[in-house]
FIRO-773431 format. One record per residue (C-alpha): residue number from 1; x, y, z. Coordinates in steps of 0.02 Angstrom, whole numbers, plus 32768, in hexadecimal, padded with zeros to 4 digits. Example, Ala and Ser with C-alpha at 12.3 -4.5 7.8 and 13.67 -1.06 7.14 Angstrom:
% FIRO-773431
<atom k="1" c1="8267" c2="7F1F" c3="8186"/>
<atom k="2" c1="82AC" c2="7FCB" c3="8165"/>
% end
This chain:
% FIRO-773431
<atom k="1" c1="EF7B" c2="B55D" c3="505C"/>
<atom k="2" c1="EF99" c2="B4B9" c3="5065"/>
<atom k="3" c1="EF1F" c2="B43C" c3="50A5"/>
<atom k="4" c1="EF3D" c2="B39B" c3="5135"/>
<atom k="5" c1="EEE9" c2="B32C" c3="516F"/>
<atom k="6" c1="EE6F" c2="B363" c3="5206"/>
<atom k="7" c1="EE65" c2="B2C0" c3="5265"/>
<atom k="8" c1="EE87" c2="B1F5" c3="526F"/>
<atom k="9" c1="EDFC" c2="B1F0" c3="51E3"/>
<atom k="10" c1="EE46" c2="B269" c3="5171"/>
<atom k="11" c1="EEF4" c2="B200" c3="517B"/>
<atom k="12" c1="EE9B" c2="B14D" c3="515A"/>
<atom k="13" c1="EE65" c2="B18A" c3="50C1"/>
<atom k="14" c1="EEEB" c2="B1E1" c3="5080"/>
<atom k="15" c1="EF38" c2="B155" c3="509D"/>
<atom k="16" c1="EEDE" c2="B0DC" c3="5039"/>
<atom k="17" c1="EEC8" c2="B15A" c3="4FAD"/>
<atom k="18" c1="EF88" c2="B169" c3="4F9C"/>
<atom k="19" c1="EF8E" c2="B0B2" c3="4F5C"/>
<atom k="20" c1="EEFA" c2="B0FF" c3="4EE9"/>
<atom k="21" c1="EF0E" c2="B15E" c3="4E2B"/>
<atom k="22" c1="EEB6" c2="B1F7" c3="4E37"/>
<atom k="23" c1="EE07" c2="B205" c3="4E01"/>
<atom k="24" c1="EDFD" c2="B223" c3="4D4A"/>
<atom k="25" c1="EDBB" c2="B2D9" c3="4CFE"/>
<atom k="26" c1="ED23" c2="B2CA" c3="4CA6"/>
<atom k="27" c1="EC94" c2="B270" c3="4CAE"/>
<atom k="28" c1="ECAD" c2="B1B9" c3="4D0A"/>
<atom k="29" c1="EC9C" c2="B135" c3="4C8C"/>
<atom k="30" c1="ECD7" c2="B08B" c3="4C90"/>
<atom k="31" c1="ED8E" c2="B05B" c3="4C54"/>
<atom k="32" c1="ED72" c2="B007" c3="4BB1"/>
<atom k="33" c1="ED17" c2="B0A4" c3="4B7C"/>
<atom k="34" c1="ED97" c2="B110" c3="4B9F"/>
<atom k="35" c1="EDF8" c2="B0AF" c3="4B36"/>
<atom k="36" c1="ED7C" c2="B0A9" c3="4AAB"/>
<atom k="37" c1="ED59" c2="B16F" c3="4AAF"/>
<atom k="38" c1="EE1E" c2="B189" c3="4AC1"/>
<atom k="39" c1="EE43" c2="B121" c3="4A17"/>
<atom k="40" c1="EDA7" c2="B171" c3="49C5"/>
<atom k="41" c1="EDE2" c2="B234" c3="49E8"/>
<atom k="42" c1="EEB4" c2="B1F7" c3="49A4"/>
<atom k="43" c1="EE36" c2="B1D5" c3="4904"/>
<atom k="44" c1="EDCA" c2="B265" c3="490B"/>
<atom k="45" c1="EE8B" c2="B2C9" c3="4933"/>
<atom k="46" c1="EEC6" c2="B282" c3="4899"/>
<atom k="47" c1="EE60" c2="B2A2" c3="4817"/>
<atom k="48" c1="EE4A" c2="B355" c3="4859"/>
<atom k="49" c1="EEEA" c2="B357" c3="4822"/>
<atom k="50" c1="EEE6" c2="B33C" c3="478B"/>
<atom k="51" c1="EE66" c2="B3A1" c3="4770"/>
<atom k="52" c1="EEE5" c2="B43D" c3="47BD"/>
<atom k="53" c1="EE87" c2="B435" c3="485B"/>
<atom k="54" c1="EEEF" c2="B42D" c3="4904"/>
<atom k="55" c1="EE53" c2="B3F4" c3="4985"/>
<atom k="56" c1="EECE" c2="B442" c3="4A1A"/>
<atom k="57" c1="EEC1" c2="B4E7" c3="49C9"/>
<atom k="58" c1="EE1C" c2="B4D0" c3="499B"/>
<atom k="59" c1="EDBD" c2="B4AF" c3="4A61"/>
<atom k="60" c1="EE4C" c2="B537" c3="4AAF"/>
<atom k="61" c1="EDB8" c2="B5B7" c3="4A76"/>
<atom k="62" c1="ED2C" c2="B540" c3="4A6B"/>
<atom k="63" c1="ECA8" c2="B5B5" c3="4A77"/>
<atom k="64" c1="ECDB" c2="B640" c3="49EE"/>
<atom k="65" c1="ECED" c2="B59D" c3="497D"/>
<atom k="66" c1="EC5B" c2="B52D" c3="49BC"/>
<atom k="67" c1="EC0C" c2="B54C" c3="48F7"/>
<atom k="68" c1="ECA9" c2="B506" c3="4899"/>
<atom k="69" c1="ECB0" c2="B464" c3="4937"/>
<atom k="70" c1="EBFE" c2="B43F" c3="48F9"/>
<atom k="71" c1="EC29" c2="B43E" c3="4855"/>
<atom k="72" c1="ECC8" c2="B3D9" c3="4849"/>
<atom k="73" c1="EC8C" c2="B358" c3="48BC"/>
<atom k="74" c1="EC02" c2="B35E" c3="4851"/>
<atom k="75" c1="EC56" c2="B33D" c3="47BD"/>
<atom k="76" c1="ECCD" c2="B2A9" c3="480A"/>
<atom k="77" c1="EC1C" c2="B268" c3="483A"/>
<atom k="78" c1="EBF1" c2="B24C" c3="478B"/>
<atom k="79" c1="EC91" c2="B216" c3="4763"/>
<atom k="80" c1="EC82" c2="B174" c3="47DD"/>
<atom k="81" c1="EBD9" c2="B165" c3="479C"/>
<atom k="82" c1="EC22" c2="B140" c3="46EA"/>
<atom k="83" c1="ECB2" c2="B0D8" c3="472A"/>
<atom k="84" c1="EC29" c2="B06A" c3="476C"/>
<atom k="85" c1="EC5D" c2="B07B" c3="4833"/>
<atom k="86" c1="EBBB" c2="B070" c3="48B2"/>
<atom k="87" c1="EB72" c2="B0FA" c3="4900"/>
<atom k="88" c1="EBB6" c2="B0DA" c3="49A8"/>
<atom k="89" c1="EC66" c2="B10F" c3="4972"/>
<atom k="90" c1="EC1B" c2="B1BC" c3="4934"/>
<atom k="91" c1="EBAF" c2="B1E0" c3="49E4"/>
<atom k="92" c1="EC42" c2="B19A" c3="4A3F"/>
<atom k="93" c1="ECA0" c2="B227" c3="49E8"/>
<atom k="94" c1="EC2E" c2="B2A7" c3="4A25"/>
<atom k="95" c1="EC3C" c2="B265" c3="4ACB"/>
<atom k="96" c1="ECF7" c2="B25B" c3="4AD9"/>
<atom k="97" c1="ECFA" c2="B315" c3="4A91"/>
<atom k="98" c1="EC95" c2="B356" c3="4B05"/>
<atom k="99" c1="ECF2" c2="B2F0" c3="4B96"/>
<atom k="100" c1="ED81" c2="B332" c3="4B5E"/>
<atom k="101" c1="ED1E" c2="B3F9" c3="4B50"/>
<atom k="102" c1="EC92" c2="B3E9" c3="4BE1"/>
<atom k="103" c1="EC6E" c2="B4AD" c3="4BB6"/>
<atom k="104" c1="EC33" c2="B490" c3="4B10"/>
<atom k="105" c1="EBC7" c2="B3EC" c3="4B35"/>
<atom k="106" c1="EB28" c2="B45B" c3="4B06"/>
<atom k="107" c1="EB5C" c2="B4A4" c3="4A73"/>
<atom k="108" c1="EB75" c2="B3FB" c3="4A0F"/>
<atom k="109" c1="EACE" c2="B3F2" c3="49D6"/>
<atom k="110" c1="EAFA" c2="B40A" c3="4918"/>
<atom k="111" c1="EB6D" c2="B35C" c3="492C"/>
<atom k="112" c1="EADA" c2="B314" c3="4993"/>
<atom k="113" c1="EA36" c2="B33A" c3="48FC"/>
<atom k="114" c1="EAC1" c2="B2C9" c3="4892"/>
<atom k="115" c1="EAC2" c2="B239" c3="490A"/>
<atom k="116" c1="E9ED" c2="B24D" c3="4910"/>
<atom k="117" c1="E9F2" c2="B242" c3="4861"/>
<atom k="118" c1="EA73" c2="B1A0" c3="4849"/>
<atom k="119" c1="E9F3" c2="B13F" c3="48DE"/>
<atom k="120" c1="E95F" c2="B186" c3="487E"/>
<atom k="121" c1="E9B4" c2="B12D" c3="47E4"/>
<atom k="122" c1="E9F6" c2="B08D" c3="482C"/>
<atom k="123" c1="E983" c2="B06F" c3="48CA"/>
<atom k="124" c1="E9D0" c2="B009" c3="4941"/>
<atom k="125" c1="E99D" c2="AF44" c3="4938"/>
<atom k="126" c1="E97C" c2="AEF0" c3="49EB"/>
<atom k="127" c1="E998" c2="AE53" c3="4A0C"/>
<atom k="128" c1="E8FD" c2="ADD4" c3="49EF"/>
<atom k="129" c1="E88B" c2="AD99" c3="4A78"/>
<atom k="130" c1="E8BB" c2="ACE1" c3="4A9F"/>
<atom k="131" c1="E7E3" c2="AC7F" c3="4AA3"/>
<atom k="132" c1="E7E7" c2="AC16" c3="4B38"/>
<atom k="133" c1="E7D4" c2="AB7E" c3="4AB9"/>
<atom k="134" c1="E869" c2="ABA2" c3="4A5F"/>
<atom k="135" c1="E8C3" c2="AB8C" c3="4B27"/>
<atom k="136" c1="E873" c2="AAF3" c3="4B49"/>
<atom k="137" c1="E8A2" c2="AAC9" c3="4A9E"/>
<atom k="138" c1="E951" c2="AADF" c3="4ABE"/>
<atom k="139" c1="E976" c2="AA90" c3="4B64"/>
<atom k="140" c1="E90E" c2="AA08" c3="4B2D"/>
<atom k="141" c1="E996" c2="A9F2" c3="4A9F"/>
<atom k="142" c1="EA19" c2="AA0C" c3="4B2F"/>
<atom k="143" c1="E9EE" c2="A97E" c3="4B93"/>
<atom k="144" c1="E9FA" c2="A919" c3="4AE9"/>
<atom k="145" c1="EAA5" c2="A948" c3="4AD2"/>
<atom k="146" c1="EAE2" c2="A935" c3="4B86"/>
<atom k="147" c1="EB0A" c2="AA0E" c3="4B72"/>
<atom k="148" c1="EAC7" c2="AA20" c3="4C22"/>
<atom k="149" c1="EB31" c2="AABA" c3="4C37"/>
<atom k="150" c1="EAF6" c2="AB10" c3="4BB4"/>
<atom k="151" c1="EA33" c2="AADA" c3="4BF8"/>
<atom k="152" c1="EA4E" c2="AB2A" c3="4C9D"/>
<atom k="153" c1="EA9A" c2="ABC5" c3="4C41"/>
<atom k="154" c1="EA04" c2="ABEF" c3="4BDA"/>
<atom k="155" c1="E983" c2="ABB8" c3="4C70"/>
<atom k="156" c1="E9E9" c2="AC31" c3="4CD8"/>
<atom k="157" c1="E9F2" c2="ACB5" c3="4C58"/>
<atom k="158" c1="E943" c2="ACB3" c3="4C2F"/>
<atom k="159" c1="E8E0" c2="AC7D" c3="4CC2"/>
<atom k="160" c1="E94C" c2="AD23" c3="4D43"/>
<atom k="161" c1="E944" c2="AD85" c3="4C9F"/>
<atom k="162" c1="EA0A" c2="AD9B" c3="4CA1"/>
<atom k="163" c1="EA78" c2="ADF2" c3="4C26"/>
<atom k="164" c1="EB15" c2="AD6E" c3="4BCB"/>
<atom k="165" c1="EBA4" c2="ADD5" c3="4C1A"/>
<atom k="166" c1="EB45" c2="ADA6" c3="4CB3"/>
<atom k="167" c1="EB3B" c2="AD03" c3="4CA2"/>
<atom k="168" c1="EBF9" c2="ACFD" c3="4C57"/>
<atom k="169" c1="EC25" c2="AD50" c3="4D0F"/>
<atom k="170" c1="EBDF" c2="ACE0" c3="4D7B"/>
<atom k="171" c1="EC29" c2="AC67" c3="4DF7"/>
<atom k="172" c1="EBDC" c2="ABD5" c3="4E60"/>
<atom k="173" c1="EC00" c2="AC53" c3="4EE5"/>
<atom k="174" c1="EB8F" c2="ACC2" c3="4EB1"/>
<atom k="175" c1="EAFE" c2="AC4A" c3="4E97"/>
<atom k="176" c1="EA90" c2="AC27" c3="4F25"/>
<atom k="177" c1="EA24" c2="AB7F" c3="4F0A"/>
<atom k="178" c1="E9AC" c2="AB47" c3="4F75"/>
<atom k="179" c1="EA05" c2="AAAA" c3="4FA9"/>
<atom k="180" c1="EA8D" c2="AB1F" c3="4FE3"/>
<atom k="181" c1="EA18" c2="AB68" c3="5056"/>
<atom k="182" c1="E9C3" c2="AAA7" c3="5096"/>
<atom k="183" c1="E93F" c2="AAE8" c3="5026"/>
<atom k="184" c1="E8FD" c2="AB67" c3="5091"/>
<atom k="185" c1="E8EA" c2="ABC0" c3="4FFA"/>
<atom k="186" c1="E886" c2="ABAE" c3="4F6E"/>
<atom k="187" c1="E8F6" c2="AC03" c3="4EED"/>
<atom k="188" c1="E98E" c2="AC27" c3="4E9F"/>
<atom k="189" c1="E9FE" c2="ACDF" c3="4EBD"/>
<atom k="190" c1="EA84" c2="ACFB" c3="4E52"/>
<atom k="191" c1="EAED" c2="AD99" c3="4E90"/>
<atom k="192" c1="EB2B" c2="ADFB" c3="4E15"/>
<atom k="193" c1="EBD4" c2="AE24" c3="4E0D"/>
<atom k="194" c1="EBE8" c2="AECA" c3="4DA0"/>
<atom k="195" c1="EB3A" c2="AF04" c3="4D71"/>
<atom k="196" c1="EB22" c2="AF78" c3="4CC5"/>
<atom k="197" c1="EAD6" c2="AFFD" c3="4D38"/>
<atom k="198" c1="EB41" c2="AFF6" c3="4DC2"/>
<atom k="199" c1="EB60" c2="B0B0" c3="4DB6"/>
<atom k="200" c1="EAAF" c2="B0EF" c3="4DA8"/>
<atom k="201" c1="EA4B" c2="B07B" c3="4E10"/>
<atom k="202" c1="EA80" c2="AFDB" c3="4E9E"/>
<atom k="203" c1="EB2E" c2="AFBA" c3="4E89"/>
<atom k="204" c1="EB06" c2="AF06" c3="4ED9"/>
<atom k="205" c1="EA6E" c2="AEB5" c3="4E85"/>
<atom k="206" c1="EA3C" c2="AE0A" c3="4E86"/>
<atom k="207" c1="E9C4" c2="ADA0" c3="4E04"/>
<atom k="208" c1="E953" c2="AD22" c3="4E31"/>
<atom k="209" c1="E913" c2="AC87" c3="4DEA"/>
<atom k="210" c1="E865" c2="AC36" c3="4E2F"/>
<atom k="211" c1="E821" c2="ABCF" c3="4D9D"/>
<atom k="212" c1="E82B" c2="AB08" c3="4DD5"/>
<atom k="213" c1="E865" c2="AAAE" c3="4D31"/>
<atom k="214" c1="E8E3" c2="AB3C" c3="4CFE"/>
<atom k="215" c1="E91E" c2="AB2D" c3="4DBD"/>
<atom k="216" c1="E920" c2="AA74" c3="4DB0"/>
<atom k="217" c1="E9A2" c2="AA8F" c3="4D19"/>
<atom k="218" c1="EA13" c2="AB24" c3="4D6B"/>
<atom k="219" c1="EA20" c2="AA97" c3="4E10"/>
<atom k="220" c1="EA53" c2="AA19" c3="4D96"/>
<atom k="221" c1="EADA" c2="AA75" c3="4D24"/>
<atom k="222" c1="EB24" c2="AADC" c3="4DC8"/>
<atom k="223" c1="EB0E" c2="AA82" c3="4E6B"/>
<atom k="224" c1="EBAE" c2="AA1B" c3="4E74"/>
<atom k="225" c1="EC25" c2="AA9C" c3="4E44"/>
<atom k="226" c1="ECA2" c2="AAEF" c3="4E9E"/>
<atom k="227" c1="EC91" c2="AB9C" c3="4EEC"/>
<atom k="228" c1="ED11" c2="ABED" c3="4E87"/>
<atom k="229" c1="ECF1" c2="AB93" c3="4DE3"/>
<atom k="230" c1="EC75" c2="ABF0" c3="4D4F"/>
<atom k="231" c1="EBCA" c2="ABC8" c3="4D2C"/>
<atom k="232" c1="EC10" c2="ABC8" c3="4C66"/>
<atom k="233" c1="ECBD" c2="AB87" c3="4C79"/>
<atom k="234" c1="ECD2" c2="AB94" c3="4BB6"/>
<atom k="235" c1="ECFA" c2="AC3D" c3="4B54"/>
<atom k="236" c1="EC62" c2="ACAA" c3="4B1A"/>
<atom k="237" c1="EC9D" c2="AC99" c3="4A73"/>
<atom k="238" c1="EC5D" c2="ABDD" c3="4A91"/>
<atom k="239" c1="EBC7" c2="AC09" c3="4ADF"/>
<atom k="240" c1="EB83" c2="AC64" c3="4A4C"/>
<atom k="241" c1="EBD8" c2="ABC2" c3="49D5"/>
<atom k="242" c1="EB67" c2="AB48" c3="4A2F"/>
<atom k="243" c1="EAC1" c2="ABB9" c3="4A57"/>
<atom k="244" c1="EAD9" c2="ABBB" c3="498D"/>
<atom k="245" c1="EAEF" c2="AB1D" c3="497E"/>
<atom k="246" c1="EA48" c2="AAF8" c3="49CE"/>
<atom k="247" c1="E9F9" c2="AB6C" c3="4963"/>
<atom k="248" c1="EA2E" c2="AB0D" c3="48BB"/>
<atom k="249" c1="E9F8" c2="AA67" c3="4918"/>
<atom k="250" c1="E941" c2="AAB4" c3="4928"/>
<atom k="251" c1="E93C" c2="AAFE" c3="4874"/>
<atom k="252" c1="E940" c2="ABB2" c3="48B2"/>
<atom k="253" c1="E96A" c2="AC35" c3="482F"/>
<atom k="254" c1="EA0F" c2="AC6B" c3="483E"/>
<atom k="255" c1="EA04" c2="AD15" c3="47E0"/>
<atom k="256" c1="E985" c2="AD8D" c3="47D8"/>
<atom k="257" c1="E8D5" c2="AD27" c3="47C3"/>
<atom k="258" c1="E82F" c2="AD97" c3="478A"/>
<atom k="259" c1="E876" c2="AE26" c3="47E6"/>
<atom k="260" c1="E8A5" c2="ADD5" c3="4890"/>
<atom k="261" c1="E968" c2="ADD1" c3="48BF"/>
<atom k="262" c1="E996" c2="AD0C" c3="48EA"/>
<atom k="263" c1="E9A1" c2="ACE6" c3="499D"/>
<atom k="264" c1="EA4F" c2="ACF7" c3="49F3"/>
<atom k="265" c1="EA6D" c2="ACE8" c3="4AB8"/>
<atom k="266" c1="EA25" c2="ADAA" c3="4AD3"/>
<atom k="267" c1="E991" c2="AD61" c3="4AA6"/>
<atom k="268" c1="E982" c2="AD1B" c3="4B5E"/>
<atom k="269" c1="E973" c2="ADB7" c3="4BC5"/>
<atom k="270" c1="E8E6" c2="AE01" c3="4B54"/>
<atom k="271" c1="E88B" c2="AD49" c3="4B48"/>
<atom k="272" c1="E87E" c2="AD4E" c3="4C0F"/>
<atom k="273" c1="E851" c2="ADE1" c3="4C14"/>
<atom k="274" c1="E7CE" c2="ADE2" c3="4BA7"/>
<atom k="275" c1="E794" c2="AD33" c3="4BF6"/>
<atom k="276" c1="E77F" c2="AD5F" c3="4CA2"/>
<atom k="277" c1="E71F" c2="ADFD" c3="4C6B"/>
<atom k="278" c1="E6A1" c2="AD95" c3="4BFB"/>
<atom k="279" c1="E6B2" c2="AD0F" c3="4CB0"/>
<atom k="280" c1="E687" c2="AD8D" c3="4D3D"/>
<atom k="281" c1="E654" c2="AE28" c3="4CD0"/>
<atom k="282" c1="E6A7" c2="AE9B" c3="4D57"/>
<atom k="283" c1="E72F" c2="AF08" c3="4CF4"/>
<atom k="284" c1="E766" c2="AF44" c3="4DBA"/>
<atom k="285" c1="E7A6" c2="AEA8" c3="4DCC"/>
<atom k="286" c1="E7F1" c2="AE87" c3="4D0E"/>
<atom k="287" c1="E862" c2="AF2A" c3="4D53"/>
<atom k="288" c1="E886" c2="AED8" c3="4DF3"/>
<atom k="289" c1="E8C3" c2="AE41" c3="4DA3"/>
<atom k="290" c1="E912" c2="AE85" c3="4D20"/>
<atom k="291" c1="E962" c2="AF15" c3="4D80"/>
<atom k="292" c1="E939" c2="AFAC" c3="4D0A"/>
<atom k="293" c1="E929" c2="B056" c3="4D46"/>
<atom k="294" c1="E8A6" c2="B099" c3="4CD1"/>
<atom k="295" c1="E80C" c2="B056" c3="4C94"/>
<atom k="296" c1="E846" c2="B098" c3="4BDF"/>
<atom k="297" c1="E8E2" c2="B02E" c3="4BCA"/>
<atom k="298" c1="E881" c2="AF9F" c3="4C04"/>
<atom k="299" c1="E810" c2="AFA3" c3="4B7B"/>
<atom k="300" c1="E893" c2="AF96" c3="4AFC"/>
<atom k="301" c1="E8A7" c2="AECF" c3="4B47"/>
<atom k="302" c1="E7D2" c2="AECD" c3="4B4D"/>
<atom k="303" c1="E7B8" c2="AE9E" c3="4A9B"/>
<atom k="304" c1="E728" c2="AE30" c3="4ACE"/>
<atom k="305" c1="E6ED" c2="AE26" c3="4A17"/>
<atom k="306" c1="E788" c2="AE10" c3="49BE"/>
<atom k="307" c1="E79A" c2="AD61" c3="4A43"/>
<atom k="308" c1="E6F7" c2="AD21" c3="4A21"/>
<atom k="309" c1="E6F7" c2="AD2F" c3="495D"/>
<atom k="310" c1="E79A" c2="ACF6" c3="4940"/>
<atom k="311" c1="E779" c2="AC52" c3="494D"/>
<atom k="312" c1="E6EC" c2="AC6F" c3="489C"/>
<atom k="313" c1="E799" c2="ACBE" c3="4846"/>
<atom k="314" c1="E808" c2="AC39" c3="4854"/>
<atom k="315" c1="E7FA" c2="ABA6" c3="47D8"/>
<atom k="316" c1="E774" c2="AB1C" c3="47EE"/>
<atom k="317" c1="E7F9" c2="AA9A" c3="4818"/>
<atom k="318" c1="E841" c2="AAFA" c3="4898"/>
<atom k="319" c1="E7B2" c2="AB1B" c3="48E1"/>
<atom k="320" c1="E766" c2="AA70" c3="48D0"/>
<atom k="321" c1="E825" c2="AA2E" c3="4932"/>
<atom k="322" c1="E821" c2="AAB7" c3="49A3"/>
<atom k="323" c1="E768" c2="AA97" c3="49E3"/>
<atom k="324" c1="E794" c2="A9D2" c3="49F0"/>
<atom k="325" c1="E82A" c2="A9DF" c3="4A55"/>
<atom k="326" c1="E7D5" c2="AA55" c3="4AD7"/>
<atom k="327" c1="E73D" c2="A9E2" c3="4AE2"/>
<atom k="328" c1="E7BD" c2="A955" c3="4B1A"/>
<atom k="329" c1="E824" c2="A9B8" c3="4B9D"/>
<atom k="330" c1="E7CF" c2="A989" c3="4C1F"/>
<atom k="331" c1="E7F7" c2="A8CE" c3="4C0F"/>
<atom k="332" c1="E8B2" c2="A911" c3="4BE2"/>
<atom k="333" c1="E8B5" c2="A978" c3="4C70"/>
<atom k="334" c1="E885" c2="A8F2" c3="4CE3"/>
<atom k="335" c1="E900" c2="A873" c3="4C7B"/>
<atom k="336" c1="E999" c2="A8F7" c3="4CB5"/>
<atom k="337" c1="E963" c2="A908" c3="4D6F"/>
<atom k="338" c1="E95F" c2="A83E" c3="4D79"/>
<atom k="339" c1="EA1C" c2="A82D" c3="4D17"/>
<atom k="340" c1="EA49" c2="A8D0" c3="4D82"/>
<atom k="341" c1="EA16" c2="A881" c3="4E20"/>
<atom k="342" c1="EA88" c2="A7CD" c3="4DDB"/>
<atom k="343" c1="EB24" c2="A830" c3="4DC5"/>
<atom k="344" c1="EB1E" c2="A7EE" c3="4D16"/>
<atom k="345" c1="EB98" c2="A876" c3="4CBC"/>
<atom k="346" c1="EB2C" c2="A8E5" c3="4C3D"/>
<atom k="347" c1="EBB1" c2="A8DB" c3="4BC1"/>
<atom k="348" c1="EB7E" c2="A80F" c3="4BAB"/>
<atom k="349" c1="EAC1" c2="A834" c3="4B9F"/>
<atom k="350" c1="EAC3" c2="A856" c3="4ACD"/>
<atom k="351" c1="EB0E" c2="A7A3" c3="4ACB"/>
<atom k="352" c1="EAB1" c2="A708" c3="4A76"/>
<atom k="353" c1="EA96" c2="A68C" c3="4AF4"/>
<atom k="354" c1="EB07" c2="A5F2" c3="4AE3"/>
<atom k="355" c1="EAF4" c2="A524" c3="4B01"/>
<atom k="356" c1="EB39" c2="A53E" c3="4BA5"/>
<atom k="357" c1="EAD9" c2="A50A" c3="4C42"/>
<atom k="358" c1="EAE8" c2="A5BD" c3="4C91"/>
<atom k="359" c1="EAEC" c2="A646" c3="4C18"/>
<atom k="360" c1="EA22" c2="A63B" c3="4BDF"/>
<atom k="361" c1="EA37" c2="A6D3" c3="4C62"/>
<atom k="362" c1="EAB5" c2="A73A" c3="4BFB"/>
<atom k="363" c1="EA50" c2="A72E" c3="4B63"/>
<atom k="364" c1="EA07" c2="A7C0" c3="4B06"/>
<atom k="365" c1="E970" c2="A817" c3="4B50"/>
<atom k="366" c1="E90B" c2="A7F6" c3="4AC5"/>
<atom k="367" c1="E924" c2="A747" c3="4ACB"/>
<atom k="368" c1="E8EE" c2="A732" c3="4B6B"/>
<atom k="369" c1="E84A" c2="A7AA" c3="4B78"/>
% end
């Protein structure tokens, strides 16, 4: 029989569903993953075939041959695993095929104890806690430059504990400062456009930022811009060139150094996490702030050790530059507020001081500590 609408409701949303594809089968999953498992099951497809295997024919009676699925996508398994792909592209296999076969999602475990065995083989590396001196470090070196962009970027990803696509995302619009609110408040709320766990927890989340000096910084870099322009108004691929670039100016390792993974800009989110823990000791509100769901995938970013000792496996130099710079941020930081508050452009504050009667003002921070 065939089905109307009952009622004025009924008829507004068929309505705006017409304009609407229909809901996709399976499980919902974001677009670029659909893409991803899509190009990964035309590989798995092929190479069934040459193997005399038509996958079609094959799930039509899944169950009678569930043995001979576990063992093919076994074997393809170890075939990526020799043709040096990652692991992802084998799991996301298993995934698409049982997307693709809901009825035989239990019955994969044979394809599963493979994908134990590669993690148990190749454990997955996280990224490195950023130490809070290696920050101060950093925007200290910032202000030196005149890369004031970049120095409210890495307060803002450290000090709300924010993820890079996050920060990449955001617009002035999006960031509320306390002089936008006649400083009624104390803080800084960055709403977050498309949150990672928008699906399985808030679809609207917000960060926040309360720490002065890495407030101070966010006003300065963001304040004056426009409501539709981006707090990074450069590509990512950029970001990552210049947070490296920082790293070679402070002597950081740049490959793997006594075991530790060098520092890259995921080392932000895990760094401010594991900061304000060691700060207020309260992991309810690390999970707050950070916006996890479980207290087990926060403690992936807790590496409260790894933070504190890396600063005893990096070189002596490093260290010995690193330390310096962070003991002179506060006069640095104070140095930016005063040229912020001047209007004096940040991309003339690296420059020597001249002979001329005004510029003693545009000279170099150090100079003028």
């Amino acid at each position: 029989m065939p089905l109307f609408p009952r009622n004025a409701g009924d008829v507004t949303r068929a309505k705006a569903r017409a304009g609407k594809p229909p809901p996709p089968s399976g499980r919902p999953v974001l677009q670029i993953t659909r893409r991803a498992r899509d190009q990964l099951m035309h590989d798995l497809e092929a190479w069934l075939k040459e193997e005399g295997v038509d996958l079609h024919l094959l799930l039509e009676n899944a169950f009678a041959n569930i043995e001979e699925i576990n063992v093919l996508v076994n074997r393809y398994g170890r075939s990526l695993y020799q043709a040096g792909r990652p692991l992802n592209h084998y799991s996301e296999t298993i995934n698409a095929l049982s997307s693709l076969k809901p009825q035989i999602r239990r019955s994969l475990q044979g394809c599963w104890d493979l994908a134990f065995s590669w993690s148990r083989q190749e454990p997955t590396l996280h990224h490195v806690a950023m130490p809070g001196p290696v920050l101060l470090a950093m925007l200290a070196t910032c202000y030196l430059w005149g890369w004031l962009r970049l120095a409210g970027i890495l307060a803002l990803g450290f000090g709300a504990v924010l993820r890079t696509g996050e920060l990449l995302q955001a617009r002035r619009a999006d960031l509320l400062l306390p002089v936008d609110t006649g400083f009624f408040a104390s803080y800084a709320l960055l709403a977050i456009a498309e949150p990672k766990t928008r699906f399985s927890t808030a679809r609207h989340q917000s960060a926040k930022l309360d720490v002065p000096d890495l407030l101070d910084t966010v006003t300065m870099a963001f304040s004056h811009l426009r409501p539709g322009e981006k707090l990074w108004n450069f590509s990512a691929q950029t970001l990552r060139a210049r947070f490296k670039v920082l790293t070679k100016a402070l002597d950081l390792p740049q490959q793997k150094y006594c075991g530790v993974k060098p520092l890259d800009m995921g080392s932000l989110r895990p760094g401010g996490a594991t900061w304000l823990l060691q700060t207020t000791e309260s992991g309810e509100l690390v999970m707050r702030r950070g916006r996890w769901a479980a207290y087990k995938v926060m403690s992936i970013y807790l590496q409260e050790v790894s933070a504190i000792t890396y600063l005893n496996k990096i070189p002596l130099s490093s260290k010995s530059k690193i330390l310096k710079l962070a003991e002179n941020f506060v006069p640095l930081h104070q140095k930016a507020i005063s040229f912020s508050r001047a209007a004096i452009p940040c991309d003339l504050w690296w420059q020597q001081p001249s002979k001329k009667k005004n510029s003693a003002k545009v000279g170099r921070l150090a100079c003028v500590m």
